[in-house]
PDB file of the backbone (N, CA, C, O) and the ligand in Angstrom, with CONECT records:
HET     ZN  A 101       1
ATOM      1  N   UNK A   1      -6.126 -11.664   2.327  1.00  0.00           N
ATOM      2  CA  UNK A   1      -7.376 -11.108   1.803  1.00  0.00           C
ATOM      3  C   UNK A   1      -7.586  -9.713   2.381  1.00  0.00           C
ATOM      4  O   UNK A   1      -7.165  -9.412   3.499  1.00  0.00           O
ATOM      5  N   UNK A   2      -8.275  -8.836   1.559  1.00  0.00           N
ATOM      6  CA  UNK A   2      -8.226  -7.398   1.859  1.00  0.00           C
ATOM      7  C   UNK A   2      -9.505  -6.816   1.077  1.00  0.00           C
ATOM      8  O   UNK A   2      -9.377  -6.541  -0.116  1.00  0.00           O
ATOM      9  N   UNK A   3     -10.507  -6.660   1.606  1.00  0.00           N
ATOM     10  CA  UNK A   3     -11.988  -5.648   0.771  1.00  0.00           C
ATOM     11  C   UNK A   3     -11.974  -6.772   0.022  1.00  0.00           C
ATOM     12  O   UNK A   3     -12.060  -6.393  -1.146  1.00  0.00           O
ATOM     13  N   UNK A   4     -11.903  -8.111   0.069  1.00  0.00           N
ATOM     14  CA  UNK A   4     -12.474  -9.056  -0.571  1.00  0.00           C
ATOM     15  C   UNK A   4     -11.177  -9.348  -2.248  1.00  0.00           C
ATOM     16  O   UNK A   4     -11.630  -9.868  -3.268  1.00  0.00           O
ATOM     17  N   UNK A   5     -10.288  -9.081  -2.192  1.00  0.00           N
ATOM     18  CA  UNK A   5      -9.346  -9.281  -2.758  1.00  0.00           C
ATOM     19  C   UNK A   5      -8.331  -9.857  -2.461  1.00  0.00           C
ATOM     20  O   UNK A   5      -8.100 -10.182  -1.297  1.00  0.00           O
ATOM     21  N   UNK A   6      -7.625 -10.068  -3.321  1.00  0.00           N
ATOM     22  CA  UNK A   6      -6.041 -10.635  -2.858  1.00  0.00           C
ATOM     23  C   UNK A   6      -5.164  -9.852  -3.171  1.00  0.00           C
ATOM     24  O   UNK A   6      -4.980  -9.372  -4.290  1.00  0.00           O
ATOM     25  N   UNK A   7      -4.415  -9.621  -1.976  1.00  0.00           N
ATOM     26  CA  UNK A   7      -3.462  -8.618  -1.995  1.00  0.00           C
ATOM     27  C   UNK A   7      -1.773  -8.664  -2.022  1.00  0.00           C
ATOM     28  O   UNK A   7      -1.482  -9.724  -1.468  1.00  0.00           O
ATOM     29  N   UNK A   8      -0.829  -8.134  -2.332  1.00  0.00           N
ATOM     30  CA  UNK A   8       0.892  -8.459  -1.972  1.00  0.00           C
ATOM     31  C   UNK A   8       1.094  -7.386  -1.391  1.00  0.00           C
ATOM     32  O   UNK A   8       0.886  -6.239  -1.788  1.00  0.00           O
ATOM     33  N   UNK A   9       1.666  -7.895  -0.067  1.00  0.00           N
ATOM     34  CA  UNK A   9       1.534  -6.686   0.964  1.00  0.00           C
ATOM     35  C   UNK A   9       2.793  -6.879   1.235  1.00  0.00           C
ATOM     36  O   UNK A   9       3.200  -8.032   1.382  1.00  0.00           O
ATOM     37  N   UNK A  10       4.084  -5.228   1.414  1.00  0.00           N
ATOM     38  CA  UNK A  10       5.169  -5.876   1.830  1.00  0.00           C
ATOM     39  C   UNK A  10       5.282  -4.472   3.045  1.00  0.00           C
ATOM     40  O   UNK A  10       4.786  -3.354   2.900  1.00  0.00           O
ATOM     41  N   UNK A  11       5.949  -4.888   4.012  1.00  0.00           N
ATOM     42  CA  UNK A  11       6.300  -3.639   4.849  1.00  0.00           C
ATOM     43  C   UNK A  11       7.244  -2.545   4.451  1.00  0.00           C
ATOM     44  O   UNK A  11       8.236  -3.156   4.054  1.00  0.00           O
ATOM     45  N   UNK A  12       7.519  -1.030   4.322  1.00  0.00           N
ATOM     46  CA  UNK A  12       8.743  -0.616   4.126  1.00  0.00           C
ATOM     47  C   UNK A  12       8.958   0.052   5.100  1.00  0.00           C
ATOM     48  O   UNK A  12       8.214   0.864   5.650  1.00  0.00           O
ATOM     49  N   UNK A  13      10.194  -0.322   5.408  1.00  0.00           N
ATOM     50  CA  UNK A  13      10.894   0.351   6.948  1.00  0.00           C
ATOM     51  C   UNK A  13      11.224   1.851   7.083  1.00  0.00           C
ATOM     52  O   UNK A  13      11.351   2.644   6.150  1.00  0.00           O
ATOM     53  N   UNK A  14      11.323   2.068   8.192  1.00  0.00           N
ATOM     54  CA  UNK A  14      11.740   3.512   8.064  1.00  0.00           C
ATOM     55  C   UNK A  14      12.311   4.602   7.376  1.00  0.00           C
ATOM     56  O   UNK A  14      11.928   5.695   6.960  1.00  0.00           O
ATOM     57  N   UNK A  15      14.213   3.403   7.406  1.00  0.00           N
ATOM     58  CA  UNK A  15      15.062   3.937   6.126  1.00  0.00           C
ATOM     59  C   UNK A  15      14.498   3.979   5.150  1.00  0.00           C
ATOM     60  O   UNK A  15      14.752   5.011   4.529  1.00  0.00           O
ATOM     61  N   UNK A  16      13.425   2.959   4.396  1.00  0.00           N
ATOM     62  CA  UNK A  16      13.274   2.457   2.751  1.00  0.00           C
ATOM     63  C   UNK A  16      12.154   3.700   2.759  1.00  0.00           C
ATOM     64  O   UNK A  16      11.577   3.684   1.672  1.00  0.00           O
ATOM     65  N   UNK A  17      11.720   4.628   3.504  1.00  0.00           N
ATOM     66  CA  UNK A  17      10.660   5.719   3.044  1.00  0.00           C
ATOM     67  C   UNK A  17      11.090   6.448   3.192  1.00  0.00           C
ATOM     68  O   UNK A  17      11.438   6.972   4.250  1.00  0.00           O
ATOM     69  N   UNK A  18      11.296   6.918   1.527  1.00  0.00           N
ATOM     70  CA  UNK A  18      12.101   8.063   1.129  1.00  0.00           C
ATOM     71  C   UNK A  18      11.430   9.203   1.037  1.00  0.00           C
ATOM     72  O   UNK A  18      11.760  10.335   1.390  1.00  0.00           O
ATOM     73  N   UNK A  19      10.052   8.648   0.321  1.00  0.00           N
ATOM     74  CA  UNK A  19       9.292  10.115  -0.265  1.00  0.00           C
ATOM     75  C   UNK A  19       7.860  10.007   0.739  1.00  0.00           C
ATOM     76  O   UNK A  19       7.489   9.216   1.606  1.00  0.00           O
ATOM     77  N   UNK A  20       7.155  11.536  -0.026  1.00  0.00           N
ATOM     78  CA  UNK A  20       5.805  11.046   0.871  1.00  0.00           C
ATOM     79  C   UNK A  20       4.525  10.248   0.102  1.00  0.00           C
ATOM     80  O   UNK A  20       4.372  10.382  -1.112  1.00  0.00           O
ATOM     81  N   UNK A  21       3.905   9.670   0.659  1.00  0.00           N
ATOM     82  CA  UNK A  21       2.576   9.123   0.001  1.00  0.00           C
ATOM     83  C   UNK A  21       1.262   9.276   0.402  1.00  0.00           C
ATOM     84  O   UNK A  21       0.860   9.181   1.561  1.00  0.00           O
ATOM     85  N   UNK A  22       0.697   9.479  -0.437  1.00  0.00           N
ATOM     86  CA  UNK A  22      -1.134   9.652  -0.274  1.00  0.00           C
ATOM     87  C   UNK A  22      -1.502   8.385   0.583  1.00  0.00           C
ATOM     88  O   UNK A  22      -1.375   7.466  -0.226  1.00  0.00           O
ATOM     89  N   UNK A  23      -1.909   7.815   1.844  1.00  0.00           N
ATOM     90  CA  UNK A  23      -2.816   6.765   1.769  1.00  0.00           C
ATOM     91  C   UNK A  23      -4.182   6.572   1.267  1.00  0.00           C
ATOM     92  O   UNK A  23      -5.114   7.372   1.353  1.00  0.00           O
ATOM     93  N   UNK A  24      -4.180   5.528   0.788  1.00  0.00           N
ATOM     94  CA  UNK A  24      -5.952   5.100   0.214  1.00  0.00           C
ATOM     95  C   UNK A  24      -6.770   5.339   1.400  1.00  0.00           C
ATOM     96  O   UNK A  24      -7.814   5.966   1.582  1.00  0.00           O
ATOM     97  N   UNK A  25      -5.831   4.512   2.317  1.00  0.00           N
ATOM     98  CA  UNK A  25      -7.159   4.551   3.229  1.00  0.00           C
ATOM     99  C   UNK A  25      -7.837   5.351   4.433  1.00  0.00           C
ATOM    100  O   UNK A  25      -8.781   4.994   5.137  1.00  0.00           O
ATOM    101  N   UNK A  26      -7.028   6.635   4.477  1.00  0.00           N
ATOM    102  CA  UNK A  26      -7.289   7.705   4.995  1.00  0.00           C
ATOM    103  C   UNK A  26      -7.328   9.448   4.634  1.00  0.00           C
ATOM    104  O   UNK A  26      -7.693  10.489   5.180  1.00  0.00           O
ATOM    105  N   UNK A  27      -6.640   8.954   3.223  1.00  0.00           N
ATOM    106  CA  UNK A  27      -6.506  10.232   2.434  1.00  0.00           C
ATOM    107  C   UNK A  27      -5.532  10.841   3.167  1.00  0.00           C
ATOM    108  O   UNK A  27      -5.602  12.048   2.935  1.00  0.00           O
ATOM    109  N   UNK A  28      -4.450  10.540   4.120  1.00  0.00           N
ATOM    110  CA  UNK A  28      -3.377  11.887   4.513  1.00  0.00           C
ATOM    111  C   UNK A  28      -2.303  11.169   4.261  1.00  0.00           C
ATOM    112  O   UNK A  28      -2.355   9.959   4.039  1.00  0.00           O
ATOM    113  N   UNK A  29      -0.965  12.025   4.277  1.00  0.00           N
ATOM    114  CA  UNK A  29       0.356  11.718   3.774  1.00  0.00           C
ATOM    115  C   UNK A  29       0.825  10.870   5.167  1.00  0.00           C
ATOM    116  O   UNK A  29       0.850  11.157   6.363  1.00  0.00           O
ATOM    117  N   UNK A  30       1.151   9.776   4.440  1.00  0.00           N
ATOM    118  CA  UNK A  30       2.421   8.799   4.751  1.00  0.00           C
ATOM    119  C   UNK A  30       3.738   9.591   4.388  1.00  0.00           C
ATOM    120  O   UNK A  30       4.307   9.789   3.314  1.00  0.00           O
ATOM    121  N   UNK A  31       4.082  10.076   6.047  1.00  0.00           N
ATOM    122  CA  UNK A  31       5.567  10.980   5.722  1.00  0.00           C
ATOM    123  C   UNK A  31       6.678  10.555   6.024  1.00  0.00           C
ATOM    124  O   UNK A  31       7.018  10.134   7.130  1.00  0.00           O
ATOM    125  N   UNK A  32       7.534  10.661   4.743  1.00  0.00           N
ATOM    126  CA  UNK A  32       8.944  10.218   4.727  1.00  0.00           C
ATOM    127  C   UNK A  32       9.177   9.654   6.312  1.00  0.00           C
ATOM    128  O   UNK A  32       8.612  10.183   7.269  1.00  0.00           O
ATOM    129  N   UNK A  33      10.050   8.559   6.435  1.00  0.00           N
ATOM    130  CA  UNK A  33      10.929   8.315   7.290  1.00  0.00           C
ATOM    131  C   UNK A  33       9.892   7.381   8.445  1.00  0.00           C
ATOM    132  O   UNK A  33      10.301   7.095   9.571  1.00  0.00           O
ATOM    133  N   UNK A  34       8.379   6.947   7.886  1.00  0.00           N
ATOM    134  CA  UNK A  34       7.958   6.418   8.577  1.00  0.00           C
ATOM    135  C   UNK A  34       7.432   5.070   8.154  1.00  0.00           C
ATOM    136  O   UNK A  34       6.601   4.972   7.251  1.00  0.00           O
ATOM    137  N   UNK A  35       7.812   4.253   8.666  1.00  0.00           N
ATOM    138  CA  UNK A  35       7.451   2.323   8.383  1.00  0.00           C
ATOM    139  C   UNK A  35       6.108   2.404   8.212  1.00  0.00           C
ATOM    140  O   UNK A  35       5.287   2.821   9.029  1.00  0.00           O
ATOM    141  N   UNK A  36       5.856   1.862   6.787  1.00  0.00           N
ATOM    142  CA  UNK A  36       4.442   1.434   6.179  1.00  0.00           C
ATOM    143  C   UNK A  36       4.343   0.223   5.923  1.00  0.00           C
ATOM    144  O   UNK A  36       4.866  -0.741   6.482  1.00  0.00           O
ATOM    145  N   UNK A  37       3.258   0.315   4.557  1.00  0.00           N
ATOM    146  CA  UNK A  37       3.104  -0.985   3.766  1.00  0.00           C
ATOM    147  C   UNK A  37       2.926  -0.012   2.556  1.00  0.00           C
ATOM    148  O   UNK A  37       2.789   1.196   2.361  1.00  0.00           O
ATOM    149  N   UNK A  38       3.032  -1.656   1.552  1.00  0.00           N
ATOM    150  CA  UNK A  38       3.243  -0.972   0.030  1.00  0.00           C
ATOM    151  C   UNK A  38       1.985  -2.219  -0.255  1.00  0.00           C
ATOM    152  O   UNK A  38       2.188  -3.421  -0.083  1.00  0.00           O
ATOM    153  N   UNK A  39       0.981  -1.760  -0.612  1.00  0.00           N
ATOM    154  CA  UNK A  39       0.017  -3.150  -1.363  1.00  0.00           C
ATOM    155  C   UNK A  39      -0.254  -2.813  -2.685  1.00  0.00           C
ATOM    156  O   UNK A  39      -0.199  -1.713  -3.237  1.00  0.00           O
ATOM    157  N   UNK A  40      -0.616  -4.128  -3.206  1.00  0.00           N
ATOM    158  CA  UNK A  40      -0.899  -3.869  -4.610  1.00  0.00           C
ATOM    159  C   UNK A  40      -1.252  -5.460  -5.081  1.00  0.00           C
ATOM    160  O   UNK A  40      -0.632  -6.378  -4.542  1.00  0.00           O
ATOM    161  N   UNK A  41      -2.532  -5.812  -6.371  1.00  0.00           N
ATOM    162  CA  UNK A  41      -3.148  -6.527  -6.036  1.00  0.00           C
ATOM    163  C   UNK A  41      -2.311  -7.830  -6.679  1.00  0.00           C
ATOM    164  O   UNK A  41      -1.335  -7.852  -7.430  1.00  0.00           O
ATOM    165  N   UNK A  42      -2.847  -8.565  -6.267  1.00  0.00           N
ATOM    166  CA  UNK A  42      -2.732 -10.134  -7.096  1.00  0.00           C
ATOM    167  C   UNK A  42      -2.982 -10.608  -7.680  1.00  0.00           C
ATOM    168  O   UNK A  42      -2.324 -11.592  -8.017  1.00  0.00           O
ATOM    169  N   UNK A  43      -4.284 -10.230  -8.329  1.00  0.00           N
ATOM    170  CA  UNK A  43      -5.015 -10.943  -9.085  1.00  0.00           C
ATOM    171  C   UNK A  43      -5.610 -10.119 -10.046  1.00  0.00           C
ATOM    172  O   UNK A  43      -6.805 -10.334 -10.250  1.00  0.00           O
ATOM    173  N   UNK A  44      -4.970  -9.063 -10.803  1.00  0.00           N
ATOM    174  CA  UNK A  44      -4.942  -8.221 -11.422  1.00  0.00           C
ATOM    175  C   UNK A  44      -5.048  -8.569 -12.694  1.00  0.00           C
ATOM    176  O   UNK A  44      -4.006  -8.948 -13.230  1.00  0.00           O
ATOM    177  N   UNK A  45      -6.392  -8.538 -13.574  1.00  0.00           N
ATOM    178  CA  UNK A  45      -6.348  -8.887 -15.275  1.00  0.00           C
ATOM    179  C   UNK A  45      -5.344  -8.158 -15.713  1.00  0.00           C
ATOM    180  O   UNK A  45      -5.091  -8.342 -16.904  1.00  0.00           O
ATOM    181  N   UNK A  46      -4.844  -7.579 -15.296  1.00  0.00           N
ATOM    182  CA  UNK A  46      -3.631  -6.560 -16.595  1.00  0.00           C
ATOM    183  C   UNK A  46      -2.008  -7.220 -16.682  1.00  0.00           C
ATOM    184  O   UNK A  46      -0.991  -6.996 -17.339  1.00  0.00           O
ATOM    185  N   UNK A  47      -2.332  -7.924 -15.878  1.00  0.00           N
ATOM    186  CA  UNK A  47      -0.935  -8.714 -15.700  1.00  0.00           C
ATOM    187  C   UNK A  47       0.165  -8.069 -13.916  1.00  0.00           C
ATOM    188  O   UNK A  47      -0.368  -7.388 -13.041  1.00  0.00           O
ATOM    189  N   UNK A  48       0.986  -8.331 -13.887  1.00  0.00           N
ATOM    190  CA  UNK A  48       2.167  -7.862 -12.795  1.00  0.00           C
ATOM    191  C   UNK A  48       2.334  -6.600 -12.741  1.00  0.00           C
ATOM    192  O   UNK A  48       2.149  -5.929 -11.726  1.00  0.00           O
ATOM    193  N   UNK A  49       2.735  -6.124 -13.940  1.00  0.00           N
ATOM    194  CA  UNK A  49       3.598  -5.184 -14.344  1.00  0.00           C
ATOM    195  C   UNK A  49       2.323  -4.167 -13.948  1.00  0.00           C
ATOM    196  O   UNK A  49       2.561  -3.234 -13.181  1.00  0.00           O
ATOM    197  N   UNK A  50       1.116  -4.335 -14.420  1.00  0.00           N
ATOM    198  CA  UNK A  50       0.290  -3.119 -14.466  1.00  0.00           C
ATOM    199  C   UNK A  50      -0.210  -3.219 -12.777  1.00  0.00           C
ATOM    200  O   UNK A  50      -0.867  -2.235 -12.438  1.00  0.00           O
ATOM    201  N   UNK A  51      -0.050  -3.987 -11.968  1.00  0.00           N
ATOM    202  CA  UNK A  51      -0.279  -4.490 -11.137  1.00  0.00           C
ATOM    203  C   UNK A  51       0.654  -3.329 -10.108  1.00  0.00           C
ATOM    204  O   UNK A  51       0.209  -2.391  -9.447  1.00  0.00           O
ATOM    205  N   UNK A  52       1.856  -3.720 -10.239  1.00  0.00           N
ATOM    206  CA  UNK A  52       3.166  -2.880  -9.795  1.00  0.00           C
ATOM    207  C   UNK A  52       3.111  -1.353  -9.576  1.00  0.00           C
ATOM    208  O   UNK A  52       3.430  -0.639  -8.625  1.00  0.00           O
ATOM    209  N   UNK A  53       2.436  -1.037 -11.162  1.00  0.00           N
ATOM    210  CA  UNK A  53       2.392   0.005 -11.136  1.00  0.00           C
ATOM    211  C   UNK A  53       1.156   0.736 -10.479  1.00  0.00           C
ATOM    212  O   UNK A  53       1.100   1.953 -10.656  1.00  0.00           O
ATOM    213  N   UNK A  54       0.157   0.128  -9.738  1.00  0.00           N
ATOM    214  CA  UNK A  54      -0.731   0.520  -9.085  1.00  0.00           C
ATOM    215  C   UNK A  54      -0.680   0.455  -7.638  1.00  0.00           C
ATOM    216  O   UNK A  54      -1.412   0.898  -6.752  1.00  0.00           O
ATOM    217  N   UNK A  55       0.229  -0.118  -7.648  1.00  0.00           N
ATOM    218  CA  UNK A  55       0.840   0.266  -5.651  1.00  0.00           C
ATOM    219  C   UNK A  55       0.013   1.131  -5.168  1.00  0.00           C
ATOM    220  O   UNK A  55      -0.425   2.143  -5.714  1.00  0.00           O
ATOM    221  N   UNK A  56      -0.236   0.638  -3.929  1.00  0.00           N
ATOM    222  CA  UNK A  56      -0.363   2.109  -3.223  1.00  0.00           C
ATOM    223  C   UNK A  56       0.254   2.134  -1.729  1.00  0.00           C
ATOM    224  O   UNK A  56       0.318   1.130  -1.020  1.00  0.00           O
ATOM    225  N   UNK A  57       0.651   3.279  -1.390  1.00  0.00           N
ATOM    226  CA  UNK A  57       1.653   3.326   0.305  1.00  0.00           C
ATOM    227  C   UNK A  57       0.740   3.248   1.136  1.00  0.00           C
ATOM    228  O   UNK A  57      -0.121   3.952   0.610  1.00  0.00           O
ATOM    229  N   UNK A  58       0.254   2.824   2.222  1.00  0.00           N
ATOM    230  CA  UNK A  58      -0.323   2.440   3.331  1.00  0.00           C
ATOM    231  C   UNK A  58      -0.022   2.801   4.593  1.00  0.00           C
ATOM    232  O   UNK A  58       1.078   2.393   4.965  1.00  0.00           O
ATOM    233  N   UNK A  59      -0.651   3.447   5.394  1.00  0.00           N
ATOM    234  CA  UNK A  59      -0.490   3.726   6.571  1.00  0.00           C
ATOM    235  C   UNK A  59      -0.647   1.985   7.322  1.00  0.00           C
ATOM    236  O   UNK A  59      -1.243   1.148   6.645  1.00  0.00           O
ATOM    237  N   UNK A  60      -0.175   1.643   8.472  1.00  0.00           N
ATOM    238  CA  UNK A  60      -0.043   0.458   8.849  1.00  0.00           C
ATOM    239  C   UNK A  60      -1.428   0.311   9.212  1.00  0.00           C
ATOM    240  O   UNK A  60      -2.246  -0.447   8.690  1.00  0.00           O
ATOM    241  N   UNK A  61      -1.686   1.508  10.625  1.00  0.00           N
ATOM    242  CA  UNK A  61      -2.666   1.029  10.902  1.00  0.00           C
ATOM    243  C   UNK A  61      -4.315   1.098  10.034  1.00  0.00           C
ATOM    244  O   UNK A  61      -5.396   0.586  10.326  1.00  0.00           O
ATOM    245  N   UNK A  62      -3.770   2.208   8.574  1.00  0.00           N
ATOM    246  CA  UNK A  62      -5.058   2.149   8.111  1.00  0.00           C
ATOM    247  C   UNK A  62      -5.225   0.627   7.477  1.00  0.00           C
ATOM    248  O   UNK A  62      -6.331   0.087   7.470  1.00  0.00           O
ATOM    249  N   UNK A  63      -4.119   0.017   6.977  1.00  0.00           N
ATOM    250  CA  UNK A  63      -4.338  -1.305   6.044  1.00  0.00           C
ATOM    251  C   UNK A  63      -5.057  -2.259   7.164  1.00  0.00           C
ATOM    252  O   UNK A  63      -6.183  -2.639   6.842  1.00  0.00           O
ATOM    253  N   UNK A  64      -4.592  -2.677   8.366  1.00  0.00           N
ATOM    254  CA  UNK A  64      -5.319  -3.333   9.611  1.00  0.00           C
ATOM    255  C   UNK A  64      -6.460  -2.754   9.711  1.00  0.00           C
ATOM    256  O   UNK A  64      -7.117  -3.316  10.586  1.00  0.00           O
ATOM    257  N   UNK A  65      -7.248  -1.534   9.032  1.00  0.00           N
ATOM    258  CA  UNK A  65      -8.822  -0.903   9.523  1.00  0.00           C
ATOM    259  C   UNK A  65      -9.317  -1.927   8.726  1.00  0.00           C
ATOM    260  O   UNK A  65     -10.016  -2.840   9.167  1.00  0.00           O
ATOM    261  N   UNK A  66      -8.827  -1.751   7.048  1.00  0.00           N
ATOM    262  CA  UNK A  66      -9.390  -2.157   6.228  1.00  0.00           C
ATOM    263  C   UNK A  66      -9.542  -1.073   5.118  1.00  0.00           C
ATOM    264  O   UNK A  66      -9.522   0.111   5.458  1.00  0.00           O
ATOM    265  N   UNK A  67      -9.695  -1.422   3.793  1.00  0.00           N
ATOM    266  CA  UNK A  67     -10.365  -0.261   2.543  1.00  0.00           C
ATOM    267  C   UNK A  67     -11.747  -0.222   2.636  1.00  0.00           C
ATOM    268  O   UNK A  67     -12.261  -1.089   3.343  1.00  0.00           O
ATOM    269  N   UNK A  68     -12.469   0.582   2.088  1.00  0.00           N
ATOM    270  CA  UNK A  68     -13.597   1.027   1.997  1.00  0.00           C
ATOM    271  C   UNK A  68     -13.718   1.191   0.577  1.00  0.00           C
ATOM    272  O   UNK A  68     -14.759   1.635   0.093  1.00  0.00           O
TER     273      UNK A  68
HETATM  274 ZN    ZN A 101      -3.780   6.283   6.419  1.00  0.00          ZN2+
END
C-alpha cells in the first residue's frame, strides 16, 4: 500500500539504470547508474498495459517518505 493505493514496486539496480528519471516524489533526477524503484499501480481501470505505461522511477528513499 502506498498514498492509499496499491502499488507494483520493483527495485532497479545500479547496472539496470540506464537513463535519467524525474522522481514523483521529489521532483529531482534519479541519475543514471543509481539503484531505485520503478512503481506503477495495480489497480488501474485502464487495464496493465496502460498501467505499465505510467511507471514512474523512484528515488528509494523518496518511495519510503511516501507520495503526496
Ligand atoms: Zn526523489
Amino acid at each position: 500500500m502506498h498514498a492509499g493505493r496499491e502499488w507494483n514496486v520493483q527495485p532497479v539496480s545500479e547496472a539496470q539504470a540506464l537513463k535519467a528519471y524525474l522522481c514523483p516524489g521529489c521532483g529531482l533526477e534519479v541519475a543514471p547508474g543509481v539503484a531505485h524503484l520503478v512503481a506503477w499501480r495495480a489497480d488501474g481501470v485502464l487495464g496493465d498495459a496502460a498501467d505499465l505505461a505510467g511507471r514512474r522511477h523512484w528515488h528509494t528513499h523518496c518511495w519510503r517518505l511516501g507520495a503526496r
